[in-house]
C-alpha positions, 0 to 999 in steps of 0.5 A: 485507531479511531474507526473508519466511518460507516460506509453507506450501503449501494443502491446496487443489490448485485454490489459485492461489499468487503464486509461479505468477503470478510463474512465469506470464510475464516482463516482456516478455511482451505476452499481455494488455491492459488497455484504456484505463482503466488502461493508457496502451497497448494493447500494455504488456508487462503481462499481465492477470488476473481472478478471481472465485473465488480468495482474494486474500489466499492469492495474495499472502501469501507475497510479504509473509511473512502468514499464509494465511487461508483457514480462519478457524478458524486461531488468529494465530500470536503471536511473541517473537522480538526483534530485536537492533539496537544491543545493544537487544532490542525485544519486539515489540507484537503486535496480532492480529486474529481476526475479520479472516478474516469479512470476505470475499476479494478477487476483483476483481482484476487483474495488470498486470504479473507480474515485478515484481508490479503489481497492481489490484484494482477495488471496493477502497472504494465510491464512498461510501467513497471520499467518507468518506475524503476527508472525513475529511482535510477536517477541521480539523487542525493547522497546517502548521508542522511541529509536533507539539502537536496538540489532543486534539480534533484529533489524529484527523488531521495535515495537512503538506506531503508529505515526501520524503528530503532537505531541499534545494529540488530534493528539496523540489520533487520532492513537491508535494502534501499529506497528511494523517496519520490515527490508525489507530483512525479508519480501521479500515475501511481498516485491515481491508481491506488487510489482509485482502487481504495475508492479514495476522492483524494491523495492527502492521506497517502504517505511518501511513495517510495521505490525499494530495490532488495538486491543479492542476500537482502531482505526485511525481517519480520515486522508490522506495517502499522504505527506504535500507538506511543508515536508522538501526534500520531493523531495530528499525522493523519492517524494509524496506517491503514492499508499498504499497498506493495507494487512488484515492478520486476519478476522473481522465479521460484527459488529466488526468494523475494517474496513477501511472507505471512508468517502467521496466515500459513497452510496445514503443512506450517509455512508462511502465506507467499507472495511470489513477486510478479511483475505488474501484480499489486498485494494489498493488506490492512495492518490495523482493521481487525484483529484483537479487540483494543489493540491498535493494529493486527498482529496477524499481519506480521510479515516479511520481505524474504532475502534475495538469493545469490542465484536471483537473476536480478534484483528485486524491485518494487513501490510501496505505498501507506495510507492513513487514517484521516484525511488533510494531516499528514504532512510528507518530509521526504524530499523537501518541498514534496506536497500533496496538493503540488501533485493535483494538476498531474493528477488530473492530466493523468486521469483525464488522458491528457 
């Protein structure tokens, strides 16, 4: 993917950036421990961090190509760059939000591995928060066939078997669980929360929001986040995903599985890095910032979601986020009608606490 502009440098001396974490260790590194909760060992080549004074949208922006936003006074850099795929010109659809920078920072958080990033922020969503979301997938959808005449009424949200590249029985078999697709204009506190913590002035690079439940026996097998470079006007869409964002919304114990595996950031003992699901808690990672040189995503972010026992007490649920690489040119599909810019007004409300 095209690289992500050079963020300018705060005027802040005290500012911690997120190319002094990436400095900071190696992936080798054994200097911190997570404990339990999160990690599967006490001895994972991950290293830990927490703050409670630093703007996480200032940690993290230069990894995504975002703007700063830590004076709320600085106006959203609107752009008319066009991005010429195929001989065709695509004027990009900007949808900025000023009042994003009112809501507060991300402070809670910690590194759970530095190189690649792997990140958890704790209190991303309340426990009700989390129930609202959950809920919002159990409403009456449309069937799941695949479809997409959906009501009017009903068009707030999609439900269908969870996707995955390629249409045979054993890619089929890879992805077992559902998910629902939300428009965005009913999820404007998600919307604000990610990307005020990405530091982001807009929401237009944002794929569809989705709310996945993994019942009893069902997972996701290994695979990457980011795109195929052969995805036809990959360009022309918004670019190469470049950081996902995954929302626990309920609790899965130890034992129960659930949990979001990195096969290859594991610990001295050879297991994978693992993200024990926590209500409220936030993982963050970026599937196309480092890696090999040329090659268009880092493979070191290959990861999995683990099945879910037949002992598991309850399902597991969570919201998933994608966001692109270039501002105004994705277009979402899924539900019909779903728009960035039908989003702005609840946005706003939201933000400002209306």
């Amino acid at each position: 993917p095209k690289p992500a502009e050079k963020e300018e440098e705060s005027e802040d001396d005290d500012a911690f950036s997120f190319e002094d974490l990436l400095n900071s260790g190696s992936s080798t590194s054994s200097s911190g421990s997570l404990g339990s909760d999160l990690l599967g060992s006490s001895s994972s080549s991950s290293s830990s961090s927490k703050s409670s004074d630093l703007d996480f949208a200032n940690l993290i922006a230069s990894a995504t190509g975002s703007d700063e936003t830590r004076s709320s006074s600085r106006e959203p850099e609107k752009t008319t760059t066009s991005i010429n795929n195929n001989n065709n010109k695509k004027k990009p659809t900007i949808v900025s939000i000023p009042s994003l920078s009112n809501l507060p920072p991300f402070t809670d958080f910690r590194v759970l591995h530095v190189d690649p990033m792997i990140i958890a922020i704790d209190n991303f969503f309340t426990d009700a928060e989390c129930d609202e979301y959950i809920a919002l997938a159990k409403r009456p959808t449309s069937p799941d066939d695949d479809s997409t005449a959906i009501d009017s009424d009903t068009a707030a949200s999609y439900m269908t078997k969870s996707k995955t590249v390629g249409k045979d029985a054993q890619s089929k078999s890879q992805r077992t669980s559902t998910t629902w697709f939300h428009t965005f204009a009913k999820v404007p506190m998600l919307l604000a929360k990610a990307s005020r913590l990405l530091g982001l002035s807009g929401v237009d690079r944002w794929e569809e929001v989705q709310t996945v439940r993994y019942q009893k026996n069902e997972k996701f097998s290994w695979h990457l986040d980011a795109l195929s470079p052969g995805v036809e006007d990959l360009a022309g869409m918004g670019g190469q995903r470049v950081a996902t964002l995954l929302v626990y919304l309920t609790d899965m114990k130890e034992g129960e599985g659930g949990s979001t595996l990195f096969r290859d950031l594991g610990g001295d003992d050879g297991g994978p890095l693992k993200m024990v699901p926590k209500k409220g808690t936030a993982c963050l990672f970026f599937p196309a910032a480092g890696g090999i040189p040329n090659v268009p995503f880092d493979i070191r972010t290959v990861h999995a979601g683990e099945v879910v026992s037949k002992n598991a007490k309850q399902d597991k649920w969570i919201a998933q986020m994608w966001l692109r690489e270039h501002e105004g040119l994705y277009v979402p599909t899924a539900p019909p009608g779903n728009t960035h810019e039908g989003a702005r007004d609840a946005i706003e409300r939201y933000c400002r606490q209306e």
